[in-house]
C-alpha positions in Angstrom: 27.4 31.3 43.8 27.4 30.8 47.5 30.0 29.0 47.5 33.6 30.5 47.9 34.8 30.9 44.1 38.0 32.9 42.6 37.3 36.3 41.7 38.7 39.3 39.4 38.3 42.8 40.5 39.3 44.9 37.5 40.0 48.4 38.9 41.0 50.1 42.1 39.0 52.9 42.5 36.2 52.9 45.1 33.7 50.9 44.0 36.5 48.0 43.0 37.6 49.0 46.5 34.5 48.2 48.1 33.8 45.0 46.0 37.2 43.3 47.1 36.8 44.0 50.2 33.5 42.6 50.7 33.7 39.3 48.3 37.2 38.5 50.4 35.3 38.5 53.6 32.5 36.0 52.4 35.5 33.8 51.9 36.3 34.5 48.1 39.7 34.5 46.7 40.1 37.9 45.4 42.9 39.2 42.9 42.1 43.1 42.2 44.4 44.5 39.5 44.6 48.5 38.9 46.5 49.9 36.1 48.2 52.5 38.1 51.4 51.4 39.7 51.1 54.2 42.5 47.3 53.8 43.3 46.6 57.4 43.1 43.3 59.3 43.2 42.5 62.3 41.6 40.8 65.1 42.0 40.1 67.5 45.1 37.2 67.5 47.5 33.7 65.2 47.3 30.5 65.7 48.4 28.7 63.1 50.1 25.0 62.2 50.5 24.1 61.3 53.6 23.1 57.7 51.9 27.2 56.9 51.5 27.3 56.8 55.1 25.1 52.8 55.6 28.0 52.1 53.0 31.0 53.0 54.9 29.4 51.5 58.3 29.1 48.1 55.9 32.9 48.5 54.8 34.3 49.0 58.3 35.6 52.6 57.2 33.2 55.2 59.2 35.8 55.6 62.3 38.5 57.1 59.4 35.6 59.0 57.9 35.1 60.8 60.9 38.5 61.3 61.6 39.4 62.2 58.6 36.2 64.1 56.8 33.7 66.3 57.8 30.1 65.3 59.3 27.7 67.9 57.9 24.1 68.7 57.5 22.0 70.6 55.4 22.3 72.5 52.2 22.4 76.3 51.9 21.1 78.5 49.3 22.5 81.8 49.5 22.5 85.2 48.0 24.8 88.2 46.8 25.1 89.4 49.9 26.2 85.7 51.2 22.4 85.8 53.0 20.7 82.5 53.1 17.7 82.5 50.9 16.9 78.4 51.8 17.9 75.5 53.5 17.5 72.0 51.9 17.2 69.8 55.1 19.4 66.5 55.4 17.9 64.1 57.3 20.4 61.2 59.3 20.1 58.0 57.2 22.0 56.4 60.0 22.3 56.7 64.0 25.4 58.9 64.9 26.0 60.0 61.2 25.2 63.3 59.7 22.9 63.8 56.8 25.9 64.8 54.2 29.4 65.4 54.0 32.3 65.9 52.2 36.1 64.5 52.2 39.1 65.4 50.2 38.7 62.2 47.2 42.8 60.9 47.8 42.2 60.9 51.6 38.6 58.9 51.1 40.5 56.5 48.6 43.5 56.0 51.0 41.0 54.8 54.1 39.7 52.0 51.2 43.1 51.4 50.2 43.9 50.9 53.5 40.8 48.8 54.2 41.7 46.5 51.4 44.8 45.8 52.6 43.6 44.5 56.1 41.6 41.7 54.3 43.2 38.5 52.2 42.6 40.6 48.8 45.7 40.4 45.9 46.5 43.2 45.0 48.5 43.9 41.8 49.0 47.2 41.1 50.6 48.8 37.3 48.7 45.5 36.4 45.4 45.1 33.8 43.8 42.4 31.5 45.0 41.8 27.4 42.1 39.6 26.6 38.8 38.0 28.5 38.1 34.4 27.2 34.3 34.2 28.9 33.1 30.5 28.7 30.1 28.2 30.9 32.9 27.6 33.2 35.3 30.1 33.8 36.7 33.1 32.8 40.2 32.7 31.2 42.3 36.1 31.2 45.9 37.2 30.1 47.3 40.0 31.8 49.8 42.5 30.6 52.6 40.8 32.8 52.1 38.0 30.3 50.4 35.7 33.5 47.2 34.1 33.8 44.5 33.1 35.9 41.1 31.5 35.5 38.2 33.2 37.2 34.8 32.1 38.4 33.7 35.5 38.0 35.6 38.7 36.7 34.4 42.3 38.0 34.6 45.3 35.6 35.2 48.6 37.6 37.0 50.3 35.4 35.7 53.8 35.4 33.7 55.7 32.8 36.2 54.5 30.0 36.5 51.1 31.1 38.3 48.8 28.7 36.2 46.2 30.3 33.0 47.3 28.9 34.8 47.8 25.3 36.0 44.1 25.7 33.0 42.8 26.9 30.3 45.3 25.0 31.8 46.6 22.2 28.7 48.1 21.1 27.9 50.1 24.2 27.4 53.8 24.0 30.0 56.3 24.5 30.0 58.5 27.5 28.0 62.1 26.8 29.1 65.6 27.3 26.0 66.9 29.0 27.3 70.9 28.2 28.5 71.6 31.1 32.0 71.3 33.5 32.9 71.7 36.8 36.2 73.7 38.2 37.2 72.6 42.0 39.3 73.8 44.2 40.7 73.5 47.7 40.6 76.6 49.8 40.3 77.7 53.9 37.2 76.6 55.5 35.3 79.6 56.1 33.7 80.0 59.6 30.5 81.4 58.6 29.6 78.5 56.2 28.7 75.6 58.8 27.5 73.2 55.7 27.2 72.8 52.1 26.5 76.1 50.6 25.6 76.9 47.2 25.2 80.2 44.9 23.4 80.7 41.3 24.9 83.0 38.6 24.0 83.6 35.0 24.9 80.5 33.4 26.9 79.3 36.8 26.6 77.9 40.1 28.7 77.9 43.1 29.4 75.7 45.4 31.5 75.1 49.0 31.7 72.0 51.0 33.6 71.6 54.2 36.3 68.6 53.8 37.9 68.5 57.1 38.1 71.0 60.3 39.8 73.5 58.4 39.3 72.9 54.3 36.8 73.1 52.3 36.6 72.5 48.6 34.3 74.6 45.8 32.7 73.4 42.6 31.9 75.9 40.1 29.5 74.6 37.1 29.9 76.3 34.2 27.5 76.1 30.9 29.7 75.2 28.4 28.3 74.3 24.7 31.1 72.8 23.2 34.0 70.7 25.6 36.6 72.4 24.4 40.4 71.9 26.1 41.3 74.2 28.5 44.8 74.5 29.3 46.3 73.7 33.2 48.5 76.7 33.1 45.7 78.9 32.6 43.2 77.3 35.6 43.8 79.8 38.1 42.9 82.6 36.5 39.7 81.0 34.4 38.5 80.2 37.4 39.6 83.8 39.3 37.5 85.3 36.7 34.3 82.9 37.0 34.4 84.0 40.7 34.1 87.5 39.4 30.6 86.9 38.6 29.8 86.2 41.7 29.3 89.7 44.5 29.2 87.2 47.2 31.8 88.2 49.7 32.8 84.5 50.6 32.8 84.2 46.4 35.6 87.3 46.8 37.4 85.6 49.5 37.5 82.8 47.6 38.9 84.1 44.4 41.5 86.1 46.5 43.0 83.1 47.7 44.0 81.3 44.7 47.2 81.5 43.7 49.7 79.6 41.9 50.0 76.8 44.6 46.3 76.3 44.7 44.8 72.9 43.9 42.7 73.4 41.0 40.9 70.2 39.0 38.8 71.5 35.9 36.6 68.8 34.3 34.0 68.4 32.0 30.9 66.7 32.7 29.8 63.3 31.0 27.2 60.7 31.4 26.6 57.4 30.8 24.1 54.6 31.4 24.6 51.0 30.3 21.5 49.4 28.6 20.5 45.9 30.3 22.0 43.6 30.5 25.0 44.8 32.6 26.8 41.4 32.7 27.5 38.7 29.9 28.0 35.2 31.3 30.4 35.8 34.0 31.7 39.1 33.7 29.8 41.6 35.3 30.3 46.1 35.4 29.8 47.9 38.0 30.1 51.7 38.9 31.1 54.4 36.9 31.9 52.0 33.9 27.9 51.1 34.0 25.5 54.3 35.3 28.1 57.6 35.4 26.5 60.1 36.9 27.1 63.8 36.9 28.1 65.6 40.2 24.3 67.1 40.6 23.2 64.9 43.5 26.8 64.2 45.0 25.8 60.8 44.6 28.6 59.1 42.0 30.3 57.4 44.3 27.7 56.1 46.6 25.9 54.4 44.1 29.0 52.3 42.9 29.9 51.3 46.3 26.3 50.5 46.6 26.7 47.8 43.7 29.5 46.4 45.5 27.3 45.8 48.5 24.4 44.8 46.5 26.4 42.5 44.4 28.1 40.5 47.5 24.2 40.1 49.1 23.2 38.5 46.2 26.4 36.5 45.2 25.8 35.2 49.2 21.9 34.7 48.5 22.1 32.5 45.2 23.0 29.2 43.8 24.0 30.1 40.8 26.0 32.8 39.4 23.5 33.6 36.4 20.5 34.0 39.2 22.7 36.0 41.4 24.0 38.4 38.4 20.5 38.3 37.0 19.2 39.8 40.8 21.6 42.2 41.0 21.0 43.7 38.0 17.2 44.0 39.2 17.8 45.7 42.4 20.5 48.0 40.8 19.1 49.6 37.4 15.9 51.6 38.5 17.8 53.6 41.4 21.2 53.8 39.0 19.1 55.0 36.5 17.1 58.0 38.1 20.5 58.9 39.7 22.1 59.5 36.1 18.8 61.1 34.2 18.2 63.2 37.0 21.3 64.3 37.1 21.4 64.7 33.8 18.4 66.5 33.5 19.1 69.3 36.6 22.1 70.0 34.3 19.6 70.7 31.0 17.7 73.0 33.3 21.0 74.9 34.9 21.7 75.7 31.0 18.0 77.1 31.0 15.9 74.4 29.7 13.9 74.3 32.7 12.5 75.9 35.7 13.9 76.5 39.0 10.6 75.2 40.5 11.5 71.6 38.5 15.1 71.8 39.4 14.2 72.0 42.9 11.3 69.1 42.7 13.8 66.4 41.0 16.5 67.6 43.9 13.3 66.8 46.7 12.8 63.7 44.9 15.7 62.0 43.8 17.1 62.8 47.6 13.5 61.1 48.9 14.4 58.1 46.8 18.0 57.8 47.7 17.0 57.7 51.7 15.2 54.3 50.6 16.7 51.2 51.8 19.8 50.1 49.0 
């Protein structure tokens, strides 16, 4: 399909982001539709691999990045006494760009809204799909509006529950609780903590990434068996007394600062990984509504962005839409796959079905393989 063709981007979140953007500059008409009439992002801070950095040099967004986020390197692991014990090493993956960093997730998703709207994209927002009528030529879909269009090739990025993949595979798994959740917050950017910084508890780790000159943002996993409901009105103490467990004076700073006003997202951890194939004549999933991915390698994001990369080389590389799809399914599954099983399976060994020494060997490797080319 190297020739221009109409396209459907279902979904506004980054990798749908990164996808319009892209196809519209090979020359494709692009409509991309996202449910939510304001465009919003949720959630506080994200960390970055180093890897997300070719990505946003690709997209034309690494000048808001830096002025925007924070350019970081390395990884701490420190003690009670706030000592460093280690430091994981983060090598460049790209001249003039740090080896990691982190970003607060509505600023990253305004620089790709932003983005989207400097190119010829569509964008109809408080908009989705009713049905998907797939055929050898086109793709005939009704929207909510009560329009239509016909589309040479529709794009499901619809998140973890997309109603895309239910359309399109109704047989797919359901996303997994892997027995754990994550609480994050927004606080002060401590001076002492240059990088990412991380502390183990019993049954918990802590975590603080810098998101800007003077913010950072924590993540605190917890081991939780069952994913029960936790109420919002009851988030800043939960978490106050998770902090407790920790002697760490920066852990005690920490907890001291939350208050009522503090920006606190709680969320339990799922997982999910599409079976081949990940496309059905011409509608094709990408991101989180394919390979979701626990926050363990701080990769999520990167890796659906990288499918909209990935996807545009080989749309621009092929004849045919079935040999393009079929491609980018090939490059795509082995890396998606090892980030979501070895994500999944550090979080199995942080709820002690493991060893430390294996914990840190899949963090080595899965780092090692995300350095490779995309």
């Amino acid at each position: 399909m190297n020739t221009p063709g109409r396209i459907l981007v279902i979904g506004g979140g980054f990798s749908g982001m990164s996808a319009a953007i892209l196809l519209s500059e090979q020359g494709h008409s692009v409509d991309l539709v996202e449910i939510d009439a304001d465009w919003r992002s949720y959630g506080a801070g994200i960390s970055l691999n180093g890897g997300i950095f070719r990505v946003f040099d690709r997209l034309g967004i690494m000048d808001g990045y830096r002025e925007c986020g924070a350019m970081i390197d390395g990884i701490e692991i420190r003690g009670p006494a706030d000592q460093v014990l280690a430091r994981i090493p983060t090598p460049s993956l790209m001249e003039g760009a740090p080896g990691n960093g982190g970003i607060m997730r509505p600023v990253l998703a305004q620089i790709l809204a932003d983005r989207v709207r400097e190119t010829a994209v569509n964008i109809r927002l408080g908009q989705t799909f009713d049905t998907l009528a797939d055929g050898v030529d086109g793709v005939d879909v009704s929207f909510r509006d009560g329009s239509s269009g016909r589309y040479d090739l529709v794009i499901g990025a619809d998140g973890l529950y997309s109603a895309t993949r239910a359309a399109v595979f109704p047989d797919a798994p359901a996303p997994r609780y892997v027995g754990q959740a994550v609480w994050r917050a927004v606080v002060t950017r401590p001076a002492h903590v240059p990088s990412v910084a991380m502390w183990m508890g019993p049954g918990l780790k802590l975590g603080i990434t810098p998101v800007s000159d003077d913010e950072s943002y924590i993540f605190l996993t917890e081991n939780r068996p069952e994913n029960t409901y936790v109420p919002p009105e009851t988030h800043v103490e939960a978490l106050k007394a998770l902090l407790a467990n920790f002697t760490a004076p920066t852990a005690q700073a920490i907890a001291a600062e939350l208050g009522a006003d503090s920006q606190i997202v709680y969320r339990p951890l799922e997982q999910l990984l599409l079976p081949r194939p990940w496309y059905k004549e011409r509608v094709v999933m990408i991101g989180d509504a394919v390979h979701a991915t626990t926050p363990h390698m701080a990769a999520g994001a990167m890796i659906g962005m990288e499918d909209a990369i990935v996807l545009a080389d080989e749309l621009a590389a092929h004849d045919t839409l079935p040999a393009a799809l079929d491609a980018f399914q090939s490059r795509r599954w082995e890396r998606a796959r090892m980030v979501v099983e070895n994500s999944g399976r550090l979080a199995e060994i942080e709820q002690g079905h493991g060893t430390p020494d294996e914990h840190r060997q899949i963090m080595g490797q899965t780092l090692g393989a995300l350095a490779q080319p995309i």
